[in-house]
N, C-alpha and C positions, 0 to 999 in steps of 0.2 A: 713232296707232300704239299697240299695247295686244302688251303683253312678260309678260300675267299670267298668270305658270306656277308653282303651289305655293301662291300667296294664297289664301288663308283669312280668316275671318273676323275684321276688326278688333275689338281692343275697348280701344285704345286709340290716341290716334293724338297723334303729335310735331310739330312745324314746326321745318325749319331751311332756309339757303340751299343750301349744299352738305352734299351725303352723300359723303365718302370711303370707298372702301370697302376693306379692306387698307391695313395700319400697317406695310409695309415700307418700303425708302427712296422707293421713288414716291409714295406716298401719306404718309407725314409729309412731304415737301419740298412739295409741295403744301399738306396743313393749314396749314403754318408760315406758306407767301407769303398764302395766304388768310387767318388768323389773324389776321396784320399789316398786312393790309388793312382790318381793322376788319370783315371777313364773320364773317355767322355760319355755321360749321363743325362739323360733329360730322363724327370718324373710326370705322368698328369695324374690327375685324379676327375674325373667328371661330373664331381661336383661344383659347384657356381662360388661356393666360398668353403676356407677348410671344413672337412670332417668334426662331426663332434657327435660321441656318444655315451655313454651313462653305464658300459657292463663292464670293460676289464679294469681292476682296481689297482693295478702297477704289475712290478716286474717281479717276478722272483729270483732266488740268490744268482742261480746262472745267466740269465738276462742280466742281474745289476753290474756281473764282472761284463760282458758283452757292452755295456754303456759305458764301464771305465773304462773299455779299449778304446772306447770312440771316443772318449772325453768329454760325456755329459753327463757322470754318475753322479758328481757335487751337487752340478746344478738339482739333477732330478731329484736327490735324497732331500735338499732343501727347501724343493717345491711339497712334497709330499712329509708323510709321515712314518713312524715306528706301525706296524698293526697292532690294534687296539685290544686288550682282554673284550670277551665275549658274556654281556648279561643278559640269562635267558629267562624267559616267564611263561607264566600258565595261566589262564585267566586271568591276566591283565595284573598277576599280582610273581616280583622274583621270585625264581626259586632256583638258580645255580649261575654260579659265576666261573668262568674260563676262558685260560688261557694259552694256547696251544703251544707258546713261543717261551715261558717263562725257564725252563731246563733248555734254550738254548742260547750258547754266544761264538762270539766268533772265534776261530780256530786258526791255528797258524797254516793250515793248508787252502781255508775258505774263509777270506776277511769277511764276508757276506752271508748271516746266520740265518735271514729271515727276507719273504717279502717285505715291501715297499708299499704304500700305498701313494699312490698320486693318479690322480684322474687323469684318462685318458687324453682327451683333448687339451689337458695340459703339457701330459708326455711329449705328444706330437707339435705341440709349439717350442719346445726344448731342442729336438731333434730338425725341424724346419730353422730353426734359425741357426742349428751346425752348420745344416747343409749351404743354408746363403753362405755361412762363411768359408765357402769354397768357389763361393758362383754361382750355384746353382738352387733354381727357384721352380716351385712346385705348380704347374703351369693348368690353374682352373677351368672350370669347365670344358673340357675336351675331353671325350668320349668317344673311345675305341668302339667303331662298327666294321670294321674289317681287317682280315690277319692274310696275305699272302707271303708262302716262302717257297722255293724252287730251286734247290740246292745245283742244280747241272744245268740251266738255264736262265738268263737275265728273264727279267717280267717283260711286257710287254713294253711300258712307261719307262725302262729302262732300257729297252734297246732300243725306245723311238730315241731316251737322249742322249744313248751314246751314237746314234747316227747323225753322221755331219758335224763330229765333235772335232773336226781337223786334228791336228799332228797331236794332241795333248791326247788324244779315246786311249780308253783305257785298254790294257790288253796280257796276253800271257798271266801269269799266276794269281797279279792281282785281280782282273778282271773275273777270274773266278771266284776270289774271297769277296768282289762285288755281287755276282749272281747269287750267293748264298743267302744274301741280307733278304730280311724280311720286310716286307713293304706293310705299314700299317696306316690304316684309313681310319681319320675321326668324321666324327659327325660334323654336320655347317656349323662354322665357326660364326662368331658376329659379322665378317666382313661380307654372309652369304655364300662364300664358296665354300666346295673341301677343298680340305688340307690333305695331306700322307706325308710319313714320314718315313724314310727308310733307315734299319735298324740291323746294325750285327746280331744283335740279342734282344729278345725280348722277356719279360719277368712279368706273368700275371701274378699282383700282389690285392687284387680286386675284390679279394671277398668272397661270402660264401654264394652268392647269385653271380660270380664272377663270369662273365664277356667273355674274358681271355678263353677261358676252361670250354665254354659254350661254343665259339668260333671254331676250336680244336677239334670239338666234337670227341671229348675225352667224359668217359663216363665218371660218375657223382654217386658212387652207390653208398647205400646204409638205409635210414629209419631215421623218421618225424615221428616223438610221442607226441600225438595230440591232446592225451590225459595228462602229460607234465608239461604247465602251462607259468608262466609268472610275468607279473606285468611289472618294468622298471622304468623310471625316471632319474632326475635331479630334482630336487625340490627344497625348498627355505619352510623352515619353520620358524616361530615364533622365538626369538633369543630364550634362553633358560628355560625352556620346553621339556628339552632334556640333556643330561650330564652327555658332554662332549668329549669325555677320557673314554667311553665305552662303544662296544657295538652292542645296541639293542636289536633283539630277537625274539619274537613273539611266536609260537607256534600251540594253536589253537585245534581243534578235534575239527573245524569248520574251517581252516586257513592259518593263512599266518602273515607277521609283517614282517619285516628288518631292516633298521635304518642305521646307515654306520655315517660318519661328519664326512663331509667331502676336506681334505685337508687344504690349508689358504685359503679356505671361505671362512667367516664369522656364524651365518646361519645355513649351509648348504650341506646338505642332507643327501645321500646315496636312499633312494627307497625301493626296496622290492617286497611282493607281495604274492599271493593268491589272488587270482583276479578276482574280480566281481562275477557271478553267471546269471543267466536269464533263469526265464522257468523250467526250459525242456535241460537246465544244467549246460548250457553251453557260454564256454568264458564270452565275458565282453571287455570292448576295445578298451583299452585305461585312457581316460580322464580325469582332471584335477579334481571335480566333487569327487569322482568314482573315489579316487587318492583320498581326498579329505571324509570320506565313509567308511573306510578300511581300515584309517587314523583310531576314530573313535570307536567303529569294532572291537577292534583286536587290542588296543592299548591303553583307550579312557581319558585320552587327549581330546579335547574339544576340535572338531574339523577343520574349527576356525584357525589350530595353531598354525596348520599348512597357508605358508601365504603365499605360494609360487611353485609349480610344476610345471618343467620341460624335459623335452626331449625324451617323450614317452615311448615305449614301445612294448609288445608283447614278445617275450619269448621261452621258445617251444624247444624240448630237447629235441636236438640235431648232433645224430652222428652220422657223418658220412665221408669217404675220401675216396677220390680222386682214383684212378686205378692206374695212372702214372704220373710223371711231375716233371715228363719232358717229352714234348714233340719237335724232333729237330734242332729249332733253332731255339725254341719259346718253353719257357720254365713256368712253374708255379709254385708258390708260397702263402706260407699263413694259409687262412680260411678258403681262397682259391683253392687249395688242396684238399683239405682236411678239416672239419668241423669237430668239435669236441661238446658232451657235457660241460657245463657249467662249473659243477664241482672240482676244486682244484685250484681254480683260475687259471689253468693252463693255454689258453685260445692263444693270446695274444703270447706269451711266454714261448710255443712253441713256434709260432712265425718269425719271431725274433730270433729263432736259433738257426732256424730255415737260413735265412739272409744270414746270415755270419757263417754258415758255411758253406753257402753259394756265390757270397760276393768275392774272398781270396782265389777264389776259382776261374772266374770270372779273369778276374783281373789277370791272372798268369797267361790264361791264353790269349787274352787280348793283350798283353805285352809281349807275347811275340815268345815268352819264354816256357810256355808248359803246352804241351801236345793236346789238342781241345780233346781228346778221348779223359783228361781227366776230368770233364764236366759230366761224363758217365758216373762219375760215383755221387755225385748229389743225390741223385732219386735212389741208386746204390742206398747210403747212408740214413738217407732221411725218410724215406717212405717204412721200413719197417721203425724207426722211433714215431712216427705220425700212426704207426698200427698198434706199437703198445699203448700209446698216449690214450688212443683210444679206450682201450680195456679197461686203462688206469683209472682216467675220468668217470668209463660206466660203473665202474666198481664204487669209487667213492661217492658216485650220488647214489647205490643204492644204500651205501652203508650209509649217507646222511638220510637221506626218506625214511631207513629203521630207526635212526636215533631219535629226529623229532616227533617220533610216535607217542616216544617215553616223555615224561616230564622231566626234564634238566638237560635234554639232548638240544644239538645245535650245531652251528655252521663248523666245530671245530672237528667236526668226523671226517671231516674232507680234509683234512691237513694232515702228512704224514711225509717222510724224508726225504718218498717217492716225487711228490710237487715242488720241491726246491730246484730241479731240474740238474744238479751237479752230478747225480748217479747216470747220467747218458752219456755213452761212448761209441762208440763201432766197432770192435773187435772183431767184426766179421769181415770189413771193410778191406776190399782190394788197397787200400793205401794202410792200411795199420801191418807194415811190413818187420819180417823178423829174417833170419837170412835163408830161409825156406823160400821166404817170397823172389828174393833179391836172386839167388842162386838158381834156382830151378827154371825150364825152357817149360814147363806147366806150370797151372795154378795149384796148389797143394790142394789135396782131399784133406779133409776134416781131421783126418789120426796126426798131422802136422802141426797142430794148434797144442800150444805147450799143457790143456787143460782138455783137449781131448778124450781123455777118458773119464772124462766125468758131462763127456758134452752129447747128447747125441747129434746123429749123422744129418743132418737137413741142409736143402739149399735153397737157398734165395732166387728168387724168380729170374734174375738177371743172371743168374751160374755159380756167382759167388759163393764159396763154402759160407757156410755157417753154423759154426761151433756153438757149441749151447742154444739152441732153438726151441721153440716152443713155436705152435702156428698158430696165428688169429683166426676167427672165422673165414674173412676174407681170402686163405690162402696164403696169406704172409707169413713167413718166418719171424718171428721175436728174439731178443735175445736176454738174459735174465743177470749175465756175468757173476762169474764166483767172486767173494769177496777175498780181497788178497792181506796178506799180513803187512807191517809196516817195514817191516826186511825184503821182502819183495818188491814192492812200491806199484806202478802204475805198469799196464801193458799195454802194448801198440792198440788206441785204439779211443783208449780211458781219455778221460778230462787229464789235463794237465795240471798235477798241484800247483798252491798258489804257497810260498814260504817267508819269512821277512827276514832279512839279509842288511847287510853292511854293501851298500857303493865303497867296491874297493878304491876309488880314486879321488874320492872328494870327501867320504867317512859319511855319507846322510845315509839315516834309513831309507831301505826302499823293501821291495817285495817283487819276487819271482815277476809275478804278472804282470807288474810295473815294466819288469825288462821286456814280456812278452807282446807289450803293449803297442800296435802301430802296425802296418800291411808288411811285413815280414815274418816269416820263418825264423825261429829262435834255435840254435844248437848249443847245446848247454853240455860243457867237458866237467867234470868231477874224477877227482885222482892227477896227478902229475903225470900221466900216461895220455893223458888226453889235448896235453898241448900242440903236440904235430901234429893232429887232424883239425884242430881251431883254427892252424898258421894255415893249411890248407885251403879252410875254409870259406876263411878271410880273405885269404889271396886270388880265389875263384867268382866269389859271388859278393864279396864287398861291394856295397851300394845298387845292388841290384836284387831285392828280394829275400836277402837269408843277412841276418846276424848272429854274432859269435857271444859267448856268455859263460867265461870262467869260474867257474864255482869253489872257491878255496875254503878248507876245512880252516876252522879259527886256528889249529897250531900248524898250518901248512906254512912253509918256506914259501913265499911269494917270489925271492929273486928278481929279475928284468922281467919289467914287464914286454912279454910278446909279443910278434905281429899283428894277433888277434882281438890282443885288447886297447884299452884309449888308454890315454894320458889326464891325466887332473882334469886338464883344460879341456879336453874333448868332453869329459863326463860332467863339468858344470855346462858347455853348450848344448849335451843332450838330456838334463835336469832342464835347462831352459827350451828347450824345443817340448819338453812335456810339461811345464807349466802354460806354455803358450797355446798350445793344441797343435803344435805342428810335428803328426805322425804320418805323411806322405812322404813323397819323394822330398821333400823339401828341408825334413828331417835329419838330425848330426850322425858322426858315424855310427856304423852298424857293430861294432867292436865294443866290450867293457867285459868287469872282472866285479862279481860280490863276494865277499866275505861270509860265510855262514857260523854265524858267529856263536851262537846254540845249538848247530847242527840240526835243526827244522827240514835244512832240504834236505840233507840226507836221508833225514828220518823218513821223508813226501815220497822219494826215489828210490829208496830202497838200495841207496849206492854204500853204506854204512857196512850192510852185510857184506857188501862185494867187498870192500878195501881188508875186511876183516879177513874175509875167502883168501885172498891173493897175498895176504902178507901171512898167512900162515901157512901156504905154500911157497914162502919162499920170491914172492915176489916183488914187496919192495926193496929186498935184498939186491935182486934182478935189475931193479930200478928201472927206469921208462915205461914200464909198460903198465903200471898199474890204474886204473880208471875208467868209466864211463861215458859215454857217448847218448846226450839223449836228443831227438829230432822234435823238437816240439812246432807245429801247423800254426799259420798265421791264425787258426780258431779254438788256438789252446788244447788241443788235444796230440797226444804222443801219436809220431807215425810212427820212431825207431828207436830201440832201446837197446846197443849194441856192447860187446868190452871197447875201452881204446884202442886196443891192436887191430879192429877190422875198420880200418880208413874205408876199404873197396865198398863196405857196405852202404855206409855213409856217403859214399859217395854218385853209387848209382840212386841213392832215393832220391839225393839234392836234385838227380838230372832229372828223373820223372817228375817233381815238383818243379824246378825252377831251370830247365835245358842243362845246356854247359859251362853256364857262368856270365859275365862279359857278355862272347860273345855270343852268346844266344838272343840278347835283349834287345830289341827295336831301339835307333836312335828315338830318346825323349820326343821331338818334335813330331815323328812317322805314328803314336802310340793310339791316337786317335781315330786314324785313319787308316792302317792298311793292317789285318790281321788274318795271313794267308791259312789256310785250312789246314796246311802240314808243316812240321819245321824237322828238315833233314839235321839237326844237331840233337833230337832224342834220339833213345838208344833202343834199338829193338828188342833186345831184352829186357830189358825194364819194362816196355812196354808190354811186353806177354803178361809182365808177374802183378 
């Protein structure tokens, strides 16, 4: 496949694993998980100094756990604020007050009850300075004008340099995982020449006029409203202008305003509006008088209170996505992909999701230990969540456009349980394995899915069953998942609860997510049947990608502690390796043990019913065998939720995730550099299912 449009002549050429391209929130949250996976990374963005802009207002609850896996949720909740009750008026005079968030708090499964609010270009100086502290720095002004990749032949700039490379030219296997790499061309740098850099991977994180997406020649389909228009800024108004505990919201029969506090500012002001329009009704461009006319319009503020607007812009509902989110070598994420409505603040929320379930991916096959066909389930996974996201957002701005019709209506019609981003899973997903997957020399049909009969038959464009479907306009499958009981708990596929638990070894509070926290794979044993496959576990894949995580009922027998788990001393070194931020390879062992001390994660896993199943059958009678097996993904989501007696099962998923253990993993030093296209230690069946 050859994407080379604008390449010119090299004369100088780089090697790294991954090319991020755009240093907004999708593309640092990505460097960061790769970063800390010990990949080597280079990000640019082609801008001349960082990105800064005025629309996504922070994270929501599932982004804010995605920030505490990276270790910058503190920071960011302290940069930012609570969201604010919502006061709305009508002619310039109140008349309803709300607030979306008051009937919620947080939950023992979701420490995270609510958005965040913190200004974007402040997020991304949070996340830029993780990422320095890895090494890596976000490299300005260079801009992507050519993409070539050639999977069965070196480029041309590559085989002139490996001609006359004497006894060192590269050859046999690797020289092939050399031809694969993508060669990409920026534009003249200051020194007047081009540069290119050659890339195992490349990740358009570039936005909705994205490069990347355009070089690809991958189509952008959807709809520009040009009648739904809103022109936004940053702007300072006049100290005590107005009450800063609120968001104000004007919506007028002629327009509307709304200005909510920029949080860490004293006068800075979020403003969005109706624009101004000419006479034939056509909006015009925003400007600061335009800002300071709008002011006294719609709200009876003197123009003069505004003393300061930047970083204005117009904008026009855009929905549109991508019609895939992988050419070969070169991925895309966030707005690159997928544009959304407004309503929701989902934009930036779902790019963030993108990169956390493309970066553990990522890093497995570049480590030498996952079969690169697992980077087939990203667009798998994420392209039908980017097609409901869609639906979701259009839905919720039209139900916002009917409410401000009304007088008391407001920005809170866009808020509902749906936007907190914790209800996305994959259940349809070739890795959300059950022993159907694991067992069979096919991929099951739909009647295989334990909820089958309430699902109909549909398939995803790439083959994948998909159970419970619904299809966008676009032709995608959706998927809607039934909601399960608390004795059930979660299925291959779901977000992985979040519970708070006793550190068996040192006694501090901690929480599920806490353990989940850092570029590993978490397998979580519940029941005393589940200790031989922990010892297993442990003894396979210790220090290489998968940690072990005993889960004891508050009146369980702990006895010796096992192979599987630490010691005191281990669990205050890795308490101290997670107050420091060190969740890479650099990180304490992969072993520990929580106490569930109210039974919260029981209650999350639906393992409570099972202990109750098995010993009323006679099976802690039986003894050994009673308990659970859960496989929880370095992105917090269940792949396998099996009894303790099926090791085999658990053990072929570990090898499609993570090879054969050991020795599957590139020596540390080789991780950067050599990443051959096949690795004979997966298993061909696994690889079918």
């Amino acid at each position: 496949m050859d994407a080379d449009r604008g390449a010119g002549t090299v004369t100088s050429t780089e090697v790294t694993d991954v090319l991020v391209v755009g240093a907004g929130p999708t593309g640092l949250v990505l460097a960061c998980d790769l970063a800390r996976r010990g990949i080597a990374v280079r990000i640019v963005d082609r801008s001349p100094a960082p990105p800064r802009t005025s629309r996504a207002k922070g994270p929501n609850p599932r982004s804010l756990e995605i920030l505490d896996d990276l270790g910058v949720a503190e920071a960011v909740l302290a940069a930012g604020s609570a969201p604010l009750p919502m006061l709305k008026y009508r002619d310039r005079a109140p008349v309803a007050r709300a607030d979306p968030w008051a009937g919620s708090a947080p939950s023992p499964d979701a420490a995270y009850d609510r958005a965040w609010l913190v200004a974007q270009w402040r997020l991304e100086e949070i996340l830029r300075a993780r990422l320095a502290g890895y090494g890596v720095r976000v490299e300005l002004g260079r801009e992507v004008v050519g993409l070539t990749q050639s999977p069965d032949a070196p480029t041309e700039a590559e085989a002139e340099a490996g001609a006359g490379a004497g006894p060192e030219a590269e050859d046999g296997p690797e020289a092939d995982a050399e031809a694969s790499r993508v060669v990409v061309t920026f534009a003249e740098d200051r020194r007047g020449e081009e540069a290119a850099l050659r890339a195992r991977y490349v990740v358009g994180c570039d936005g909705a006029h994205s490069s990347v997406r355009k070089l690809l020649g991958i189509g952008f389909e959807g709809t520009t409203r040009e009648d739904q228009v809103m022109v936004c800024g940053d702007v300072e108004l006049a100290e005590d202008a107005l009450d800063r505990g609120l968001w104000h919201q004007w919506f007028d029969e002629d327009g509307a305003v709304m200005l909510c506090p920029i949080p860490g500012t004293r006068t800075g002001w979020w403003f969005q509006a109706g624009p101004e329009r000419d006479g034939r009704g056509r909006p015009l461009a925003p400007t600061a008088d335009g800002f300071r006319r709008l002011l006294a319009h719609h709200t009876g503020l003197p123009g003069q209170a505004l003393t300061r607007a930047e970083l204005l812009s117009t904008y026009r509902v855009n929905v549109r996505m991508a019609d895939r989110f992988r050419a070969g070598q070169v991925f895309l994420a966030g707005d690159a992909a997928h544009v959304h409505a407004i309503a929701g603040g989902l934009g930036m929320n779902t790019g963030i999701q993108d990169a956390f379930n493309l970066g553990w991916k990522l890093g497995e096959v570049l480590a030498g230990r996952a079969d690169p066909e697992l980077l087939d389930t990203y667009e798998e996974e994420r392209l039908p969540v980017a097609a409901r996201t869609l639906d979701l957002t259009s839905e919720r701005l039209r139900a916002t456009l009917e409410a401000i019709r009304r007088p008391g209506g407001g920005l809170d019609s866009a808020i509902t349980a749906d936007t907190t981003g914790l209800g996305v899973g994959y259940r349809w997903s070739s890795l959300a394995a059950d022993r159907t997957h694991l067992d069979a020399s096919t991929r099951p049909d739909a009647s295989s899915h334990p909820d089958a009969h309430t699902r109909p038959d549909r398939t995803h464009p790439t083959g994948v069953p998909h159970p419970n479907a619904v299809t966008h306009p676009t032709g995608v499958p959706l998927t809607t998942g039934a909601p399960l009981t608390a004795d059930e708990g979660p299925q291959a596929g779901d977000r992985a609860p979040d519970a708070p638990c006793t550190d068996a070894a040192t006694g501090a509070g901690t929480r599920l997510h806490r353990v989940f926290a850092g570029p590993r794979t978490t397998v979580l044993g519940f029941g005393p049947g589940s200790a031989a496959v922990l010892d297993e576990v442990a003894a396979t894949y210790g220090g290489t990608g998968v940690r072990t995580c005993r889960v004891y009922a508050a009146d369980e027998d702990r006895g010796e502690n096992r192979a599987g788990e630490q010691s005191q001393e281990q669990g205050e070194e890795q308490s101290a390796d997670r107050r420091e931020g060190r969740t890479g390879a650099e990180a304490g062992p992969p072993g520990c043990a929580v106490i569930d001390a109210e039974g919260h994660a029981a209650a999350a896993y639906g393992t409570g019913a099972s202990a109750r199943a098995d010993a009323s059958a006679g099976g802690t009678a039986s003894g050994a065998r009673t308990g659970t097996i859960v496989v929880v993904r370095p992105d917090h989501h269940v792949g396998l939720r099996v009894p303790a007696d099926d090791a085999r099962s658990v053990r072929e998923y570990l090898r499609r995730l993570h090879g054969t253990g050991h020795s599957a993993a590139r020596p540390p030093e080789q991780s950067s550099e050599r990443s051959p296209d096949r690795f004979p230690d997966m298993v061909d069946a696994v690889r079918k299912g």
